[in-house]
Backbone as a chain_set.jsonl record, in Angstrom:
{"seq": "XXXXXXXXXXXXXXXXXXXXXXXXXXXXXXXXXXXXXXXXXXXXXXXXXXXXXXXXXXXX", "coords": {"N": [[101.418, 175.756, -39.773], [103.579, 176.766, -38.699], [104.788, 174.777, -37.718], [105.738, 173.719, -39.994], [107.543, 175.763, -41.21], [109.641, 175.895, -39.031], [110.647, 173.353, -39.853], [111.285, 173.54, -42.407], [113.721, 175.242, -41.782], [115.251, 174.604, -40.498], [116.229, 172.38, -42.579], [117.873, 173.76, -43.969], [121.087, 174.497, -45.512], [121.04, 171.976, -46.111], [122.203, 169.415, -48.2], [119.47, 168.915, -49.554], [117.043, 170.613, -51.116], [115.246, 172.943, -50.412], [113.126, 176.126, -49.757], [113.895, 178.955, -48.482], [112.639, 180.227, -45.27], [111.183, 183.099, -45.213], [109.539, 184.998, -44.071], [106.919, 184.127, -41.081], [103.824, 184.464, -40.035], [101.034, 184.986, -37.335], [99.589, 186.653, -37.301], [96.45, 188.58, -36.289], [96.014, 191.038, -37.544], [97.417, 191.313, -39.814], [97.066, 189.472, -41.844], [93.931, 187.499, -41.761], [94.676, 184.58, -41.829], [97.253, 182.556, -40.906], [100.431, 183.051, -42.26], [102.818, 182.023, -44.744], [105.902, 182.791, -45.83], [108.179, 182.093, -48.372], [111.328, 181.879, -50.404], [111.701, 181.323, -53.825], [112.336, 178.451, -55.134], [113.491, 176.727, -57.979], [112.361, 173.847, -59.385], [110.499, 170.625, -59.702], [107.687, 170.314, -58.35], [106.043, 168.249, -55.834], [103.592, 167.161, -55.266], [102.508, 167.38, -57.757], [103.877, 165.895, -59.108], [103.801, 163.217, -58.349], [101.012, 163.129, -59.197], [101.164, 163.111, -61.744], [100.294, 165.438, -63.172], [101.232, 168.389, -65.005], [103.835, 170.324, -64.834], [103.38, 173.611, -64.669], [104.873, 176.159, -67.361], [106.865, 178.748, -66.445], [107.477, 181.822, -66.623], [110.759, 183.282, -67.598]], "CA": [[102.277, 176.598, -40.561], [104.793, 177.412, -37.647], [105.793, 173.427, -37.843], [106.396, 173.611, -42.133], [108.919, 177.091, -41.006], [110.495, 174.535, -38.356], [111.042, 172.245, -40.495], [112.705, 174.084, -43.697], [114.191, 176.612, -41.698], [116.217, 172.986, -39.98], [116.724, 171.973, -43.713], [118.46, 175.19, -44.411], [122.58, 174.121, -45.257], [121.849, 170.963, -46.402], [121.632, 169.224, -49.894], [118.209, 169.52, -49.777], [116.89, 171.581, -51.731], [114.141, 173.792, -50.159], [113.009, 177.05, -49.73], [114.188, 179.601, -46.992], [111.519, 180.844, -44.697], [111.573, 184.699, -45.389], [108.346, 185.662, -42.866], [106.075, 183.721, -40.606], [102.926, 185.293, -38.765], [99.598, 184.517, -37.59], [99.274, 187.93, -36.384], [95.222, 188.846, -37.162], [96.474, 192.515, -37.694], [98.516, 191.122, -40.866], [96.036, 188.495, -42.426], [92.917, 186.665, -41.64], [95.249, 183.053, -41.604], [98.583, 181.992, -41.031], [100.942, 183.167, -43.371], [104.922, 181.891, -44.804], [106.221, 183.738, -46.696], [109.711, 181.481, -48.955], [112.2, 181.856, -51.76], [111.201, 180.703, -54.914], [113.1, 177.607, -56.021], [113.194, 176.202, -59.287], [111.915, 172.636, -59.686], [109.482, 170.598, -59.551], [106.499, 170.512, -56.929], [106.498, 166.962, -55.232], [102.46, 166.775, -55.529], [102.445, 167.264, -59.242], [105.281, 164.823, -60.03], [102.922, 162.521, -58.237], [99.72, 163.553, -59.883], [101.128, 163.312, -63.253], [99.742, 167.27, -63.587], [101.912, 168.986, -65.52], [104.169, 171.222, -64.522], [103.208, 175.155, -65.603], [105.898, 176.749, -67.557], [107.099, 179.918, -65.986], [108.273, 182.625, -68.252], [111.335, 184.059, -67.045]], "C": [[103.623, 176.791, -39.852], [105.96, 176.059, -37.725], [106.485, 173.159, -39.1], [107.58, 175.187, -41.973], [109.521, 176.393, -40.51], [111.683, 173.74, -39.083], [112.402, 172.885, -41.783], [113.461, 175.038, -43.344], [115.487, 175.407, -41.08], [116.798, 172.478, -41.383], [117.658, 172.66, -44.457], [120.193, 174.264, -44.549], [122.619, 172.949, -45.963], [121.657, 170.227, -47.964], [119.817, 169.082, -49.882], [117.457, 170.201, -50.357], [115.195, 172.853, -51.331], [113.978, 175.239, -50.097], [113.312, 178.086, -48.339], [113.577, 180.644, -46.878], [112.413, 182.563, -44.545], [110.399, 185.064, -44.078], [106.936, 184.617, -42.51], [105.098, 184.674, -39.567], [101.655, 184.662, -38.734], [98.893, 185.858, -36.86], [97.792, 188.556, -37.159], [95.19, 190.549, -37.868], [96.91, 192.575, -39.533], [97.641, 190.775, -42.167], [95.277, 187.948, -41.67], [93.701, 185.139, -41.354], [96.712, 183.384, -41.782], [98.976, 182.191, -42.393], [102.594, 183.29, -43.633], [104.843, 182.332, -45.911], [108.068, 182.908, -47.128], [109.633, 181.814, -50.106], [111.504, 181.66, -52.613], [112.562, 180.084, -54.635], [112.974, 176.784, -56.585], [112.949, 174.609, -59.081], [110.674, 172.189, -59.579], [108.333, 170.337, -58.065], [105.614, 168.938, -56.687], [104.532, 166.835, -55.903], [102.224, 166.559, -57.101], [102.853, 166.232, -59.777], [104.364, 163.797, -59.65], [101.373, 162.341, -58.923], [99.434, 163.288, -61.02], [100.875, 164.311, -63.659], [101.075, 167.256, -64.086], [102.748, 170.035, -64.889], [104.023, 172.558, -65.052], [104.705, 175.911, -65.736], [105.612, 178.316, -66.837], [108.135, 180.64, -66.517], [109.473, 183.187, -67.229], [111.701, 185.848, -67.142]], "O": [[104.663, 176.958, -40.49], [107.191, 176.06, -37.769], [107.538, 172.539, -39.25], [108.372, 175.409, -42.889], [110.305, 175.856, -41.292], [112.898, 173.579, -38.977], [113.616, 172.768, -41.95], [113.967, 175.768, -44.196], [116.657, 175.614, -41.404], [117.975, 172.123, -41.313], [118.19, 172.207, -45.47], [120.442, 173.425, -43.683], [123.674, 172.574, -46.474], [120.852, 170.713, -48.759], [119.346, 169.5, -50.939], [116.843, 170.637, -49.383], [114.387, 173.324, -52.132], [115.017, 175.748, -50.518], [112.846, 177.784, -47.241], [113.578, 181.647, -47.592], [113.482, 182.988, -44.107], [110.929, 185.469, -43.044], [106.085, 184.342, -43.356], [105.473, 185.376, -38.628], [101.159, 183.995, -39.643], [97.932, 185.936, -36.094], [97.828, 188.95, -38.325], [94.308, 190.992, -38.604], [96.766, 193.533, -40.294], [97.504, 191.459, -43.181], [95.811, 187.742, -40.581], [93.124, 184.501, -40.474], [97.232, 184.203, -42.539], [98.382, 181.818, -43.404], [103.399, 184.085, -43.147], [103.97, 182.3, -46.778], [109.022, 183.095, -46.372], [108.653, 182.032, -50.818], [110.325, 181.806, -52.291], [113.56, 180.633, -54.168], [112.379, 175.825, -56.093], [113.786, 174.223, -58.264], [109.734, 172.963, -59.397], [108.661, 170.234, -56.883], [104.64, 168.639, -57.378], [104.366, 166.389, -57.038], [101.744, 165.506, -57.521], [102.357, 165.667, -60.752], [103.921, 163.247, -60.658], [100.821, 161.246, -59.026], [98.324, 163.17, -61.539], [101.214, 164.393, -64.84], [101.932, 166.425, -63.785], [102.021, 170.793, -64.247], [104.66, 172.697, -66.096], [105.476, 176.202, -64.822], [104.528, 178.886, -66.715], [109.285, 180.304, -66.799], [109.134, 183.521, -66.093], [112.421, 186.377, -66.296]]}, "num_chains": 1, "name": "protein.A"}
């Protein structure tokens, strides 16, 4: 989890389009597991597009 914050928190600035890490912890106080906490942003979700799944509309 700490390496996927790493990573998009490095992606941050650039055309890219990802999400920016709001809260990482693995603190057992918090939750039971590792937990990130990002943005929402709109598109689609790389596994799906692969999958053929559908994307679920989301009401605004």
């Amino acid at each position: 989890m700490a390496r996927e914050a790493r990573i998009l928190t490095a992606l941050e600035g650039t055309a890219v389009p990802t999400p920016r890490v709001l809260g990482l912890t693995d603190d057992p106080s918090v939750t039971d597991v590792p937990l990130l906490l990002m943005e929402f942003v709109d598109g689609e979700v790389v596994a799906r597009m692969r999958s053929g799944r559908p994307q679920a509309v989301r009401a605004a």
